[in-house]
C-alpha positions as CSV (number, residue, x, y, z in Angstrom):
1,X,23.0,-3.6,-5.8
2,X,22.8,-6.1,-3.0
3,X,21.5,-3.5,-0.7
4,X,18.8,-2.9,-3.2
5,X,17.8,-5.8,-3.6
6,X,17.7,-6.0,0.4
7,X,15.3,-3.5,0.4
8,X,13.2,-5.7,-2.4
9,X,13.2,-8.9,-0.2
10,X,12.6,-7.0,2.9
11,X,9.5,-5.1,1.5
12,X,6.1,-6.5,4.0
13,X,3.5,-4.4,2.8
14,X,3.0,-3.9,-1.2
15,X,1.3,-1.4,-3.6
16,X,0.3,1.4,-0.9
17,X,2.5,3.9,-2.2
18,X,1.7,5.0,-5.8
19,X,-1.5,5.3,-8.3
20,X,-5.0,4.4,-7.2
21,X,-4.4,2.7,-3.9
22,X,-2.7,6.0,-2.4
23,X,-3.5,6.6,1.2
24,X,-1.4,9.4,2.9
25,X,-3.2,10.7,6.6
26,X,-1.3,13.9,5.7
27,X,-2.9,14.5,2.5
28,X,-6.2,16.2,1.8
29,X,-6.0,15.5,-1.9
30,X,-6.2,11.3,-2.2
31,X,-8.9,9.0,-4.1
32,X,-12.6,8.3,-2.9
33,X,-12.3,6.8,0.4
34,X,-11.6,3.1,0.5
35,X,-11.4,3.0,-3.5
36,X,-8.7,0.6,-5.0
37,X,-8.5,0.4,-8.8
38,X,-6.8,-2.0,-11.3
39,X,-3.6,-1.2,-12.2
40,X,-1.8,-1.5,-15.1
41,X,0.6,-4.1,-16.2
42,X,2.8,-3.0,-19.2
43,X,6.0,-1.5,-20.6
44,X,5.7,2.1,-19.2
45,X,3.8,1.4,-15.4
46,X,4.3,-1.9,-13.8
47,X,3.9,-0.6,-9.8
48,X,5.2,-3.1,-7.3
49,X,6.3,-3.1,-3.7
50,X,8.0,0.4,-3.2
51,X,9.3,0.8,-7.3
52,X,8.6,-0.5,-10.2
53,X,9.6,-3.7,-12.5
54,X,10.7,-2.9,-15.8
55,X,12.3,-4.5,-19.0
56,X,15.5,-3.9,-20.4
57,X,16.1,-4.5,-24.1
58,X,19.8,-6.4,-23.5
59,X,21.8,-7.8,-26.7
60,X,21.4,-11.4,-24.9
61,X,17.5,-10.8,-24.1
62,X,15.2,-9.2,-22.2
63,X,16.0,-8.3,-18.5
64,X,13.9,-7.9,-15.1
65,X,15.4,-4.7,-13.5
66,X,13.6,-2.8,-10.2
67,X,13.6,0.9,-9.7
68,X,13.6,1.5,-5.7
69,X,11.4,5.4,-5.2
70,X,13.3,5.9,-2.2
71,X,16.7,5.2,-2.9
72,X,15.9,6.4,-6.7
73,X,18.1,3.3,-7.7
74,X,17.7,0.4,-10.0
75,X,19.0,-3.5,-9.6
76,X,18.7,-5.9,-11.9
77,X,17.2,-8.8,-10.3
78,X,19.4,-11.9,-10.5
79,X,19.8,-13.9,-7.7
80,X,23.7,-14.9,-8.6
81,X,26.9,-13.1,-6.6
82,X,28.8,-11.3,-9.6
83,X,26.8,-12.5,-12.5
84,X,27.9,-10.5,-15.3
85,X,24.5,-10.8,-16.2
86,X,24.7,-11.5,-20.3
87,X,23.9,-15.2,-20.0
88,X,20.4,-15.9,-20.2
89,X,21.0,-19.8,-19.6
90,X,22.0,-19.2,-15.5
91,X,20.9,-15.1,-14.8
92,X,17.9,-14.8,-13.7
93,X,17.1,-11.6,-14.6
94,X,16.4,-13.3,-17.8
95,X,13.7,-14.9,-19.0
96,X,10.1,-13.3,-17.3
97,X,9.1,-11.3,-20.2
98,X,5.5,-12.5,-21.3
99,X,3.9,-10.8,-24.7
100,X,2.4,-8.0,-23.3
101,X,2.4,-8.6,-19.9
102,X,5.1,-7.7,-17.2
103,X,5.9,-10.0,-14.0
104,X,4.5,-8.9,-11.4
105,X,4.2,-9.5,-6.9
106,X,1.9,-10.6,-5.2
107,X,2.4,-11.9,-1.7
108,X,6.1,-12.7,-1.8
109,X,6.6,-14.0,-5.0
110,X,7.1,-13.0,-8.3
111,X,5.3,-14.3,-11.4
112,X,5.1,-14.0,-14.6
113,X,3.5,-15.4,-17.8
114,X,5.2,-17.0,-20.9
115,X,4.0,-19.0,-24.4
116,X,4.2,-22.3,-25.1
117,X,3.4,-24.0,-28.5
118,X,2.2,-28.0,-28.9
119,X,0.9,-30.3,-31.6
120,X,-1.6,-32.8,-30.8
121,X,-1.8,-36.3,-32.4
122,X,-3.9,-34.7,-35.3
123,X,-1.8,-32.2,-35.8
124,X,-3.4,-29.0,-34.9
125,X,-2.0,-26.5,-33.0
126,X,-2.6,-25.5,-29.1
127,X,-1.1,-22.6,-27.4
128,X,-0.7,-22.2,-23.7
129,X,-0.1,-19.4,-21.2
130,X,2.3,-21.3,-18.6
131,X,2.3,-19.1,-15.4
132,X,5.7,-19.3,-13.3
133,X,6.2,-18.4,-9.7
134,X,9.6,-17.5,-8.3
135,X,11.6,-15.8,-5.5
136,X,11.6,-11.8,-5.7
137,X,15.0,-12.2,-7.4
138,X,14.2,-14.3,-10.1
139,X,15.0,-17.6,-8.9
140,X,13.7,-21.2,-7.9
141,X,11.2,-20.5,-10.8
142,X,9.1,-23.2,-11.1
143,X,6.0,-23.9,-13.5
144,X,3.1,-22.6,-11.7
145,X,0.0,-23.1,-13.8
146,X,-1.0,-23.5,-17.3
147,X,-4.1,-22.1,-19.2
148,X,-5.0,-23.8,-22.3
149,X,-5.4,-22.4,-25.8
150,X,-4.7,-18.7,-25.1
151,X,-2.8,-17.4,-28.5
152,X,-2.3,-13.9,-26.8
153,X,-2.5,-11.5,-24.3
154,X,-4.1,-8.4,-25.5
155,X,-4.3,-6.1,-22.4
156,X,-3.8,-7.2,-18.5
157,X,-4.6,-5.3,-15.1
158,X,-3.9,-6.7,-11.7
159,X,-6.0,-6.0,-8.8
160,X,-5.0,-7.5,-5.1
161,X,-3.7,-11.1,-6.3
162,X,-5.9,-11.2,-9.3
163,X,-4.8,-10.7,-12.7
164,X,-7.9,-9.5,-15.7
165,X,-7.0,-9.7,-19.1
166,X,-8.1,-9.8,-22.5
167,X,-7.1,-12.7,-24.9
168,X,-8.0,-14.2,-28.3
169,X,-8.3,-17.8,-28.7
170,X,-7.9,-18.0,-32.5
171,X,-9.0,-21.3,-34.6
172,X,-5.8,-22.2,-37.1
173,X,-5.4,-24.5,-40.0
174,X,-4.3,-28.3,-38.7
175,X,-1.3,-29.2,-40.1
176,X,0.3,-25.4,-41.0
177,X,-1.2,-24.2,-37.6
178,X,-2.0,-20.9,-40.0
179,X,-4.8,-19.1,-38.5
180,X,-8.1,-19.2,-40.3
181,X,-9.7,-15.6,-39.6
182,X,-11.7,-17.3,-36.8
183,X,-12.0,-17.7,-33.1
184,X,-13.4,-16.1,-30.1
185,X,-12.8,-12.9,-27.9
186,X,-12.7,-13.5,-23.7
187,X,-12.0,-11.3,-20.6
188,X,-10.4,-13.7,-18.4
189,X,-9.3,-13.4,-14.5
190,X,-6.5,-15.4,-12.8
191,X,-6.0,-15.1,-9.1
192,X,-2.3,-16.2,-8.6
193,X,-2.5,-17.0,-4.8
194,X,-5.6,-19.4,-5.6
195,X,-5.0,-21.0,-9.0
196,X,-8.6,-20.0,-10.0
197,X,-8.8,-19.1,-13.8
198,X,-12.2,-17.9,-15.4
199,X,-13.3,-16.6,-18.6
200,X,-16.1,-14.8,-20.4
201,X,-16.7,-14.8,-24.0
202,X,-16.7,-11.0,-25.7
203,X,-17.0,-11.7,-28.8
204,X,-17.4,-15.0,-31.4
205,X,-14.7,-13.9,-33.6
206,X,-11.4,-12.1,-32.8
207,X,-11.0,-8.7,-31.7
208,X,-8.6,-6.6,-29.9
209,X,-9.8,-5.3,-27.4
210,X,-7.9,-2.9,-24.3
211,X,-8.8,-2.5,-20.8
212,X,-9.6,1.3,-20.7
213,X,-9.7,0.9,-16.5
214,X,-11.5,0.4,-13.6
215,X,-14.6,2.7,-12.6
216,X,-17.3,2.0,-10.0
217,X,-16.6,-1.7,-9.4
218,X,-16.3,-2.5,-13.3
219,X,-13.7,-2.5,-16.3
220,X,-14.2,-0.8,-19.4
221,X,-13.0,-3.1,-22.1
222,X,-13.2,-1.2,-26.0
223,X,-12.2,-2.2,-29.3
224,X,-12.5,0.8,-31.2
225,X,-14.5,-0.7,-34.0
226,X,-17.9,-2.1,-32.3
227,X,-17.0,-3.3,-28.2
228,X,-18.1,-1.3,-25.4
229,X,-19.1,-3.0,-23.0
230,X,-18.5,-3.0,-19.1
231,X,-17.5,-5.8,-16.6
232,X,-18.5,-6.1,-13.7
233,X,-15.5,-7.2,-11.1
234,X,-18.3,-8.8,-8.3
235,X,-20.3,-10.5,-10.4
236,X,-18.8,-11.2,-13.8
237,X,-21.7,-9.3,-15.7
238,X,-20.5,-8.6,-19.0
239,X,-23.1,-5.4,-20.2
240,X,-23.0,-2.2,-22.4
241,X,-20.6,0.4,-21.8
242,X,-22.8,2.9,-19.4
243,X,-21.0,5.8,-19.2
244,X,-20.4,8.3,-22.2
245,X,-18.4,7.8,-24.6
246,X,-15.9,10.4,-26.3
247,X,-16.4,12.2,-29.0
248,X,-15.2,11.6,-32.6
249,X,-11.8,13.7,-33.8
250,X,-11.8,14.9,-37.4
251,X,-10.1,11.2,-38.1
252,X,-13.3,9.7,-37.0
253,X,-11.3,8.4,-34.2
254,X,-12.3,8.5,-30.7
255,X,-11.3,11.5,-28.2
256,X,-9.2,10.3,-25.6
257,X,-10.7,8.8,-22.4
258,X,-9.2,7.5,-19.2
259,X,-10.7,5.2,-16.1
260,X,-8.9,5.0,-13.1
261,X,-8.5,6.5,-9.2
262,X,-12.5,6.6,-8.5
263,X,-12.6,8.8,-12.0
264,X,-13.7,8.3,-15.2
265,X,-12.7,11.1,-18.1
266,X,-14.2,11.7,-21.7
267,X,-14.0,14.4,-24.0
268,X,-17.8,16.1,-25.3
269,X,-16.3,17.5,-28.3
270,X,-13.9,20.4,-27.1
271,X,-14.9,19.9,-24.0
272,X,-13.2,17.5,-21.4
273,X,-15.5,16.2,-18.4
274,X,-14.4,14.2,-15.7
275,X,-16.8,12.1,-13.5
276,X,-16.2,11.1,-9.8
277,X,-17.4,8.2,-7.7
278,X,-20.5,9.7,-6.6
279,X,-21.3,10.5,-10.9
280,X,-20.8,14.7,-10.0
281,X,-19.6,16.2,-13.5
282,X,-16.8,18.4,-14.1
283,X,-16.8,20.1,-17.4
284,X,-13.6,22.1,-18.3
285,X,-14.6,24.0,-21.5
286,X,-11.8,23.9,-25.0
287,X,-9.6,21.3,-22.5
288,X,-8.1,18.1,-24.0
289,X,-7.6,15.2,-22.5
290,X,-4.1,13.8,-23.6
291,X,-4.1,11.2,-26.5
292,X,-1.8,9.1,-23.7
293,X,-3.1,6.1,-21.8
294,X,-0.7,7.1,-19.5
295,X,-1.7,9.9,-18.0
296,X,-3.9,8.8,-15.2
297,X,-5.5,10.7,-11.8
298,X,-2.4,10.8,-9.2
299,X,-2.9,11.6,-5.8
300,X,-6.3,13.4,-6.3
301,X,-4.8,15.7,-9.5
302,X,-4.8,14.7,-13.4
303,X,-1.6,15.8,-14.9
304,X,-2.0,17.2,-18.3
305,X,1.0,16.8,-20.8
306,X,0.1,20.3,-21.7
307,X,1.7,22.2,-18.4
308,X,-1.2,22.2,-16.3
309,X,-3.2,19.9,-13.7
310,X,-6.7,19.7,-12.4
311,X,-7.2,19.3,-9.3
312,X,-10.3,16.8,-8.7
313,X,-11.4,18.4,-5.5
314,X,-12.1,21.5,-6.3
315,X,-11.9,21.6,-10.4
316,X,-9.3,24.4,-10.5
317,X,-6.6,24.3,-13.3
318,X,-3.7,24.6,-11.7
319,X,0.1,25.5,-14.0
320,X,2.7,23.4,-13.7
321,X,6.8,24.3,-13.1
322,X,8.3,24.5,-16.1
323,X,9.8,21.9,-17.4
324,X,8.7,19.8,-14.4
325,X,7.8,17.1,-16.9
326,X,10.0,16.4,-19.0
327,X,8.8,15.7,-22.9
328,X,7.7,12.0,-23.6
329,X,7.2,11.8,-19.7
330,X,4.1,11.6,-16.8
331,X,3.2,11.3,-13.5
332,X,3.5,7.9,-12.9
333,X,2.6,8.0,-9.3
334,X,2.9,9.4,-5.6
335,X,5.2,8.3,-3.0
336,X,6.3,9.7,0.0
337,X,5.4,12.9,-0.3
338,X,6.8,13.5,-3.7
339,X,5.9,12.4,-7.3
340,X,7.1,10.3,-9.5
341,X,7.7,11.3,-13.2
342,X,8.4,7.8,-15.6
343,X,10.0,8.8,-19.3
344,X,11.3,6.1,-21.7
345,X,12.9,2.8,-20.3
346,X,14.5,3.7,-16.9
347,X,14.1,6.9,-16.8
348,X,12.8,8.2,-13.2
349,X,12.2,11.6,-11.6
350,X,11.2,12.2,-8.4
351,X,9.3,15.7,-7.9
352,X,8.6,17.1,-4.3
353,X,4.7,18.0,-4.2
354,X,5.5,22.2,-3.6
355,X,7.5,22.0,-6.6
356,X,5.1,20.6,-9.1
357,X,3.0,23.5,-9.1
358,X,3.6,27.3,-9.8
359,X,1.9,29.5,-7.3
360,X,0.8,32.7,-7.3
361,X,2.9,35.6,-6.2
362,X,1.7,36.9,-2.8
């Protein structure tokens, strides 16, 4: 464990070994040159420094563990020699979980979001998001920053040191602090390194609304009831959704659609067609796009939960090795040569590339 964590604290250059921000020399297959893309912050792919940070569900609480990709090892992060780790008051693997958001590094810190609740002199009710920064392990946690009346985190992506997310700022009854139906919809940004917090208003009443991912220089925010709209990461520009939208399913619900690695996916009713940088089509006809936010474009091939894999350079559907995935699994990302295959909890695979695929006999 304490070499682990070595290899954690020692770690110079972050996120340049999985997802969108892949660049291997010895690679063909890798994004649009020079293309970096949000990631995603959550319970199944929270990428950071050579692993990934995940939560485990303890009987004393949550707890911050790491999963090294080249040791294929986790440590829980606490900074105390032979913690026993079930006491939230001193282990500092404790205590990082935010809503909906993970913690996550940037530079050579870790931070991390948490809730905290406060009655003014009229008795109405504020919420606040107060960010904390810490050592890699955990500790010297200090309060960071606070953002003012945020009741929740609906969806969060971090790109370099900046952190976009979608919140709802709901209005609630002084006195009971119940909420009243109304309130207001924002994408916001934080940039950790910086301290600088900005939001823009979606909607005038609540929503909830999820960061589909990043295309072209923008994020696609939906609510699958009436927002579609597009930000724009430069400028700020909030404006309609402009690429197309997926069909409906026989439920009247939207056909899967995915946004990330210099791709954007939709489904034209049994058809799937997947757009690169440069807006050049790929139409794959009676081909479903997974119903799994998930599944995103990995080293220059989208991994279908079906058995099969497109690769985005040349539009061939390629089979899988059986069983290569394993049910209620993806590709998380790439590293190293191989790839990384994330189940439930902390459950990790690593893949060699010339074993994901089943070629042909000669």
């Amino acid at each position: 464990m304490k070499k682990l964590l070595a290899i954690i604290l020692s770690v110079l250059l972050l996120l340049t070994s999985c997802g969108g921000e892949e660049k291997v020399d010895t690679v063909e297959k890798e994004y649009a040159e020079g293309y970096e893309t949000a990631r995603r912050n959550n319970n199944w792919s929270n990428l950071n420094l050579n692993g990934m940070l995940y939560i485990e569900d303890n009987v004393a609480g949550l707890r911050l563990w790491f999963f090294d990709f080249d040791s294929m090892k986790s440590a829980i992060l606490c900074a105390r020699p032979n913690c026993p780790h079930d006491d939230p008051d001193v282990c500092t693997a404790f205590g990082v979980q935010g809503e909906t958001s993970h913690p996550t590094v940037v530079g050579n810190n870790l931070y991390f979001i948490r809730s905290n609740y406060e009655w003014d002199k009229d008795e109405k009710l504020h919420t606040y998001k107060d960010i904390y920064k810490a050592e890699l392990d955990g500790s010297s946690r200090i309060k960071y920053d606070t953002l003012e009346d945020i009741d929740y985190i609906q969806d969060l992506v971090i790109k370099g040191s900046v952190a976009y997310f979608t919140v709802i700022e709901e209005e609630n009854e002084a006195h009971t602090g119940v909420a009243t139906g109304n309130g207001e919809t924002y994408i916001c940004s934080y940039d950790f390194t910086n301290k600088e917090y900005n939001k823009w208003q979606l909607t005038d009443y609540p929503a909830l609304p999820s960061i589909l991912g990043e295309y072209n220089g923008g994020l696609y925010i939906q609510d699958y009831n009436d927002i579609y709209v597009r930000f724009d990461l430069e400028t700020g520009e909030i404006s309609d959704w402009d690429m197309p939208i997926s069909s409906l399913n026989e439920y009247e619900v939207t056909k899967p659609m995915f946004a990330s690695g210099g791709y954007y996916g939709y489904m034209d009713g049994d058809n799937a067609v997947i757009v690169d940088s440069e807006g050049n089509e790929m139409v794959f006809e009676n081909y479903e796009l997974p119903d799994n936010i998930a599944v995103l474009p990995v080293n220059g091939y989208y991994f279908n939960s079906d058995g099969t894999a497109i690769d985005l350079s040349t539009g061939e559907i390629l089979e899988l090795n059986k069983g290569v995935i394993p049910k209620y699994s993806f590709v998380l990302c790439y590293h190293d040569g191989s790839y990384i295959i994330h189940g439930l909890g902390s459950n990790f695979k690593k893949v060699p590339e010339d074993e994901m695929f089943k070629r042909s006999e000669p």
